[in-house]
MDTraj code that builds the backbone (N, CA, C; nanometers):
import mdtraj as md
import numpy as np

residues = "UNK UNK UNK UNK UNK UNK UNK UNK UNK UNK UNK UNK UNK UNK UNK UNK UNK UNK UNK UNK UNK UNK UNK UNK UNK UNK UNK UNK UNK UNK UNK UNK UNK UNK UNK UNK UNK UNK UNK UNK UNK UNK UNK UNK UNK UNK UNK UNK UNK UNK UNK UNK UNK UNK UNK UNK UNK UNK UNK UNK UNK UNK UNK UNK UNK UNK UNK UNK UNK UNK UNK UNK UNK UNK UNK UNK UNK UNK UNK UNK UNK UNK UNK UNK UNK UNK UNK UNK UNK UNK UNK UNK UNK UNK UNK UNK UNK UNK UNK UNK UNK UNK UNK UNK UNK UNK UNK UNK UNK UNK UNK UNK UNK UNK".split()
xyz = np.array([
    [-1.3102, -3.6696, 0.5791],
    [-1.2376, -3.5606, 0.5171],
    [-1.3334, -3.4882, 0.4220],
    [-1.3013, -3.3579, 0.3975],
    [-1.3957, -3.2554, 0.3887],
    [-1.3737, -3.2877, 0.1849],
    [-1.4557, -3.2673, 0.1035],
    [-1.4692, -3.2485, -0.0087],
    [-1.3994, -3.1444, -0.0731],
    [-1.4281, -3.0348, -0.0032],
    [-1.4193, -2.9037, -0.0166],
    [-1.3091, -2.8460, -0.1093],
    [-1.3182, -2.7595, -0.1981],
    [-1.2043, -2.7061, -0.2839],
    [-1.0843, -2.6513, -0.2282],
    [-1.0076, -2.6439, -0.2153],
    [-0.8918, -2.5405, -0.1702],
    [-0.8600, -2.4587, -0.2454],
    [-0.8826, -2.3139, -0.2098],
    [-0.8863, -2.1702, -0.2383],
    [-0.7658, -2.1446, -0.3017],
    [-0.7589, -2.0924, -0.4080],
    [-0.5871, -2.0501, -0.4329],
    [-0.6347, -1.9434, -0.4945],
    [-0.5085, -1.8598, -0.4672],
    [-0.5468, -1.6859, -0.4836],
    [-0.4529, -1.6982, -0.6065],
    [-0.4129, -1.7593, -0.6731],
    [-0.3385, -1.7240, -0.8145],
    [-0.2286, -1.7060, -0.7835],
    [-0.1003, -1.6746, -0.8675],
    [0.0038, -1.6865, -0.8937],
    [0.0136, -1.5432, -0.8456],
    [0.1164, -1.5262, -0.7044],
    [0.0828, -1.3667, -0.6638],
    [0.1613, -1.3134, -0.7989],
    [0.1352, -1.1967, -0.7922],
    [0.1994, -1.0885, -0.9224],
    [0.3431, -1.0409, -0.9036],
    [0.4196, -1.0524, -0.9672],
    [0.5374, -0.9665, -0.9184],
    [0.5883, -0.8790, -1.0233],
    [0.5889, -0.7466, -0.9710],
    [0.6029, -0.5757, -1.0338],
    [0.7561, -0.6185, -1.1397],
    [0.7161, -0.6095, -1.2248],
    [0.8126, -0.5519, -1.3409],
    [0.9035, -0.4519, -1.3560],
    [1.0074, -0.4030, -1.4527],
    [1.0826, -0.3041, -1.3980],
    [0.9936, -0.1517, -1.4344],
    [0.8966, -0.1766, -1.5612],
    [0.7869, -0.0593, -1.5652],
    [0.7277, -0.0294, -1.4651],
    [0.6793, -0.1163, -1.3741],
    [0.5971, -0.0838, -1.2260],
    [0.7388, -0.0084, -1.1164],
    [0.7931, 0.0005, -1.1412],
    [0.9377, 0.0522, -1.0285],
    [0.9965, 0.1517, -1.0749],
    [0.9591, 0.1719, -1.2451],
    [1.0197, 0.3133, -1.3029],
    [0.8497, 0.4221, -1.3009],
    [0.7540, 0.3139, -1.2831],
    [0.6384, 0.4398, -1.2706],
    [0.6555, 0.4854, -1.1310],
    [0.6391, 0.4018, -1.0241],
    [0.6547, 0.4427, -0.8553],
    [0.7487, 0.5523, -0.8588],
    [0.8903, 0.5361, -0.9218],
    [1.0159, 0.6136, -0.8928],
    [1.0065, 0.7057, -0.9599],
    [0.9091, 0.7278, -1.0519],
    [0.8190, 0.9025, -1.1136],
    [0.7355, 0.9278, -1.0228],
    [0.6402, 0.8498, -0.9507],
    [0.5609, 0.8928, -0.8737],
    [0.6002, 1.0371, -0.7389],
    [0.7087, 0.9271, -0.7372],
    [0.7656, 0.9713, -0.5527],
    [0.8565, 1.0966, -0.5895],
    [0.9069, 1.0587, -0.6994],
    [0.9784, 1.1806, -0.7771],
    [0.8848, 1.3416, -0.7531],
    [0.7523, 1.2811, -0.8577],
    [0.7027, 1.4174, -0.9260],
    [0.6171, 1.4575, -0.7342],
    [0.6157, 1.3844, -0.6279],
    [0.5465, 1.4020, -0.5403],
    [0.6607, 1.4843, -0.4494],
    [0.7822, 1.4176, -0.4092],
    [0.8847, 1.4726, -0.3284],
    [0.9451, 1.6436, -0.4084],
    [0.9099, 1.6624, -0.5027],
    [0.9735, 1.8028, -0.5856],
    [0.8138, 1.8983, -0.5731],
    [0.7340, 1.8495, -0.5681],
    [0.5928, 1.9371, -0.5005],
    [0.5991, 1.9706, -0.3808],
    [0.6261, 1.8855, -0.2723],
    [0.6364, 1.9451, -0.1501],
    [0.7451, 2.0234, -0.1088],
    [0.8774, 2.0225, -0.2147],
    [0.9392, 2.1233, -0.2385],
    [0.9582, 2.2701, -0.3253],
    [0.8510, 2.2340, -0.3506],
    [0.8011, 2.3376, -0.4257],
    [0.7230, 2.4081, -0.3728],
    [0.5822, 2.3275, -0.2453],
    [0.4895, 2.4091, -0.2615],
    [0.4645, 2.4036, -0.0526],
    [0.5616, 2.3058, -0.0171],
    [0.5095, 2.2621, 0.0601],
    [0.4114, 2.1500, 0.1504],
    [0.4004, 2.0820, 0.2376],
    [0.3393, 1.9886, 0.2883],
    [0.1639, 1.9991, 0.2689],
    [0.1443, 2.1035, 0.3061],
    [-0.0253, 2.1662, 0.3598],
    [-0.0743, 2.1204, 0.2226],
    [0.0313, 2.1599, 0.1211],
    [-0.1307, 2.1271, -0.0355],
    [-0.1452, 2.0030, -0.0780],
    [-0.0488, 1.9262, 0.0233],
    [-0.0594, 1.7841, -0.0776],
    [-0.1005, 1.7108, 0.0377],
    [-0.0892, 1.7005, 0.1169],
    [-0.0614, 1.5938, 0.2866],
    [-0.2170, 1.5633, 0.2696],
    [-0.3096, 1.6421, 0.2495],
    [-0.4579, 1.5997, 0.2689],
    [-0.4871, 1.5315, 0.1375],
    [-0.4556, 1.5427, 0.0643],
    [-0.4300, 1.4317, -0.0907],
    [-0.4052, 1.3023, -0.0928],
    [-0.3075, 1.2703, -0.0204],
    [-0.2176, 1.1531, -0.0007],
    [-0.2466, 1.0644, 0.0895],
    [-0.2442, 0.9171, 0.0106],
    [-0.2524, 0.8529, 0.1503],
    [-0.1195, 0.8719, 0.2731],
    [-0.1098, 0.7534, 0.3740],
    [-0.0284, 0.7730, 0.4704],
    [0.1135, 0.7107, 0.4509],
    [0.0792, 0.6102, 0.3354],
    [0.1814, 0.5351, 0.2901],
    [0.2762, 0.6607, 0.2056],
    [0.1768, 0.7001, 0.1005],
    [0.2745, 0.7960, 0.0286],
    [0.3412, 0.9500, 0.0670],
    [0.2390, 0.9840, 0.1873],
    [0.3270, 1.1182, 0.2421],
    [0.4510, 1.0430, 0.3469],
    [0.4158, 0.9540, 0.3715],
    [0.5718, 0.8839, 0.4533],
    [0.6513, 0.8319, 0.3770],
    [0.6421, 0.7643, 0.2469],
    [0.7331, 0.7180, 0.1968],
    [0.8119, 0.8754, 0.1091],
    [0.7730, 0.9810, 0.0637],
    [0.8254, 1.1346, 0.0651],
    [0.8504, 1.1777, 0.1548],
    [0.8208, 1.2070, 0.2785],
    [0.9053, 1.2029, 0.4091],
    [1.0260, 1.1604, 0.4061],
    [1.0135, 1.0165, 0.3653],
    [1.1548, 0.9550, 0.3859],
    [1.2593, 0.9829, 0.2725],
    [1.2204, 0.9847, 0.1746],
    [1.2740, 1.0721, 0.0907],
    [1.3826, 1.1733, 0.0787],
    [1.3084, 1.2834, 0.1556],
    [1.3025, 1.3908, 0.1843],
    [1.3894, 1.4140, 0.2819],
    [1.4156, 1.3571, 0.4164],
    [1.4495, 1.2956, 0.5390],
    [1.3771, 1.4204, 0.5995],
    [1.2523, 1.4004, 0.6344],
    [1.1701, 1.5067, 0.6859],
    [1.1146, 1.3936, 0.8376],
    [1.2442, 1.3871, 0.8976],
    [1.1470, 1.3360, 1.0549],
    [1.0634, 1.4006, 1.0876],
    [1.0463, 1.4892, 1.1449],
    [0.9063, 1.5667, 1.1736],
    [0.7730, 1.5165, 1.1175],
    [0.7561, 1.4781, 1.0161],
    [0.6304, 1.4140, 0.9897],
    [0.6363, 1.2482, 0.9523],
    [0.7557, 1.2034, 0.9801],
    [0.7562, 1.0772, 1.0042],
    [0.7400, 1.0982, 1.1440],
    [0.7518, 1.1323, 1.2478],
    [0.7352, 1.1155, 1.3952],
    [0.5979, 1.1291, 1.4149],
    [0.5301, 1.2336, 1.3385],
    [0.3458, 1.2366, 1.3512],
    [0.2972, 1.1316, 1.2666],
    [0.3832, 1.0505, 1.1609],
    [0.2804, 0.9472, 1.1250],
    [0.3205, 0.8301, 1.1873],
    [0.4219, 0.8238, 1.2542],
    [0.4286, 0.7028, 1.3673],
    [0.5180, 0.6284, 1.2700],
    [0.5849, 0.6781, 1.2181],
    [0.6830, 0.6031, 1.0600],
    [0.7996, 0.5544, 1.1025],
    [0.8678, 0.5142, 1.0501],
    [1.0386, 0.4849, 1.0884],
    [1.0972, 0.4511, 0.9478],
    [1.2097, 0.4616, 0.9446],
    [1.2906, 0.4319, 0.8189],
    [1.2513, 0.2339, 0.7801],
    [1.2510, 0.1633, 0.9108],
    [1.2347, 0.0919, 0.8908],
    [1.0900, 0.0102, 0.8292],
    [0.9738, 0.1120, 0.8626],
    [0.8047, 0.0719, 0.8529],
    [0.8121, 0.1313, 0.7193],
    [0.8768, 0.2303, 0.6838],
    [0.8558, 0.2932, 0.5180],
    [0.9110, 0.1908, 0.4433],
    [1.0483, 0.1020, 0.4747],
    [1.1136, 0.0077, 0.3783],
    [1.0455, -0.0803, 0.3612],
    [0.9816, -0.1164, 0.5031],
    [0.8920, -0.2692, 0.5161],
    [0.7481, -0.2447, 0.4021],
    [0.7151, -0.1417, 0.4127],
    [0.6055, -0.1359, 0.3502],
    [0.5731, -0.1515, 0.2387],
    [0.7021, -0.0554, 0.1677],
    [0.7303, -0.0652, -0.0310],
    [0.8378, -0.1816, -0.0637],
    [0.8634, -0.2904, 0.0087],
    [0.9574, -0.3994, -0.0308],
    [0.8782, -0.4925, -0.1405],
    [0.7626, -0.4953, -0.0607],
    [0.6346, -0.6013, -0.1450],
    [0.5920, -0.5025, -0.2430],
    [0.6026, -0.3936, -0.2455],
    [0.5579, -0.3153, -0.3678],
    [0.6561, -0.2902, -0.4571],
    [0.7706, -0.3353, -0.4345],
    [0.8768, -0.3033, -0.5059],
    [0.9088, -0.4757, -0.5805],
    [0.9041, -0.5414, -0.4890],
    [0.9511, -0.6707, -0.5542],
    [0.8344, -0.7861, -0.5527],
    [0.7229, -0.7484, -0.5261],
    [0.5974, -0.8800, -0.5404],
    [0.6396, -0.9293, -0.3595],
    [0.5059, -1.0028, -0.3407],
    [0.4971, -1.0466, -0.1768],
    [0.6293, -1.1345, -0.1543],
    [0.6332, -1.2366, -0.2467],
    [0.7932, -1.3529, -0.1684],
    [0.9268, -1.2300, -0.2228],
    [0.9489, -1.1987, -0.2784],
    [1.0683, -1.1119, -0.3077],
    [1.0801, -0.9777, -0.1891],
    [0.9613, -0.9437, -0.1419],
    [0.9485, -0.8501, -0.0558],
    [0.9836, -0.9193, 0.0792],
    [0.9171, -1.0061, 0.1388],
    [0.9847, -1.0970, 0.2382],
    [1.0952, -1.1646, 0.2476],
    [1.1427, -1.1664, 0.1307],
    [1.3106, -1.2308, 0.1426],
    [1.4135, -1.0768, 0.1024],
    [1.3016, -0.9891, 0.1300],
    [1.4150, -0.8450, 0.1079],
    [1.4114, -0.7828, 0.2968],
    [1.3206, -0.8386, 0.3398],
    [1.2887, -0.8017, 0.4673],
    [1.3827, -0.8969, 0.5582],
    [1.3475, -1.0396, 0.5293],
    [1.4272, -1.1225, 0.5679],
    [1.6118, -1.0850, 0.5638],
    [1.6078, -1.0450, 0.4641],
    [1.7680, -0.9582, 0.3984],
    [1.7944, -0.8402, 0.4884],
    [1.6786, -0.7475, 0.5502],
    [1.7707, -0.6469, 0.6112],
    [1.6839, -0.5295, 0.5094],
    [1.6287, -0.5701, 0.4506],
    [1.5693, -0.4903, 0.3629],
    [1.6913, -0.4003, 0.2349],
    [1.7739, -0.4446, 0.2387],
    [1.9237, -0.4329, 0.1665],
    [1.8789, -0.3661, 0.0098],
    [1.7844, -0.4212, -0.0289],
    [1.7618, -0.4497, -0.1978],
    [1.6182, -0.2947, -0.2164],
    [1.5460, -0.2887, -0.0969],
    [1.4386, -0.2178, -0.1104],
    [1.5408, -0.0558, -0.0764],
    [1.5871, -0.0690, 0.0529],
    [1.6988, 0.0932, 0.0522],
    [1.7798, 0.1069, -0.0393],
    [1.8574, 0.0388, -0.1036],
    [1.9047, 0.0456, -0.2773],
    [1.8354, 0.1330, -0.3679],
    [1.6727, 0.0807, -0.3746],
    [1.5701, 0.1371, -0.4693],
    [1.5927, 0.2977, -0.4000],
    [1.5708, 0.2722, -0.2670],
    [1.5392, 0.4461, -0.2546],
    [1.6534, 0.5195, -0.2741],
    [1.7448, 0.4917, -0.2181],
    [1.8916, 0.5753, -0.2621],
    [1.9157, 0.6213, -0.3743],
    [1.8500, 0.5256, -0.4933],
    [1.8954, 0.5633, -0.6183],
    [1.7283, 0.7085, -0.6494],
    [1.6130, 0.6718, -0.6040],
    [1.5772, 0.8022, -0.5948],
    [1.5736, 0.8690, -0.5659],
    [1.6362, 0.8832, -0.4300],
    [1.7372, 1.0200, -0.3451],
    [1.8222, 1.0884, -0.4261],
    [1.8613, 1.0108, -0.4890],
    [1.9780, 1.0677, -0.5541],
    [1.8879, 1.0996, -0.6935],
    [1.8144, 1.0724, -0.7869],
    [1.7573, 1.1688, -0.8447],
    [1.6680, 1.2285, -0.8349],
    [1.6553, 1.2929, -0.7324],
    [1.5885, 1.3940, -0.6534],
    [1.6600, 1.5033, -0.6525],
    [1.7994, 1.4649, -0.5778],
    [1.8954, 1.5658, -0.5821],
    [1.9393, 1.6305, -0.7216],
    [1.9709, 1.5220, -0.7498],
    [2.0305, 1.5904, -0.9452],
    [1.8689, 1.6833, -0.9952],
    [1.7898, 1.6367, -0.9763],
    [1.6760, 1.7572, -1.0163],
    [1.6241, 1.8498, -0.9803],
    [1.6697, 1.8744, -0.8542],
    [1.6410, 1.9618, -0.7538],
    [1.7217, 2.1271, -0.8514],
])
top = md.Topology()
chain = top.add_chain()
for i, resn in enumerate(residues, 1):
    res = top.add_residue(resn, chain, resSeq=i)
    for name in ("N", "CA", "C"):
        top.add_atom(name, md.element.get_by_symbol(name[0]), res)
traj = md.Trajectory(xyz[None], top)
């Protein structure tokens, strides 16, 4: 049997409610620009995660269909960013129930600011 150390990556991190009220400004101040100004000035800015997760937002299929997105790959994606890696997999495991919650409630202040 091998000597060898076993690797541990630390105690994964899990996002606070400050990390979920900065994102939900993020997507905010990002989804009211492309209504403001349009796709073209920001889309080359952004990664692919964040012009799809404003897409979805937005409910702009059209460029969820060119980024190969689905309601379901946008939830899967920000679950672990929303709740840390095991909270994100037992939100996935869930149906993703707890992560479309998060977005609804910034749909909805989207709308009230609109």
């Amino acid at each position: 049997m091998s000597d060898a150390k076993r690797i541990s990556w630390g105690k994964p991190r899990k996002p606070t409610d400050a990390d979920r009220d900065a994102l939900r400004e993020d997507l905010l101040t990002r989804a009211r620009a492309v209504r403001a100004d349009g796709w073209d000035t920001h889309r080359p800015e952004w990664t692919a995660g964040q012009v799809a997760a404003v897409a979805y937002l937005l409910g702009d299929l059209d460029v969820l269909t060119e980024l190969e997105e689905s309601e379901g790959t946008v939830l899967s994606r920000y679950a672990a960013e929303l709740f840390g890696f095991h909270g994100g997999r037992k939100d996935i495991e869930a149906g993703l129930a707890g992560t479309q919650a998060w977005f609804d409630t910034v749909r909805k202040a989207l709308g009230a600011g609109a």
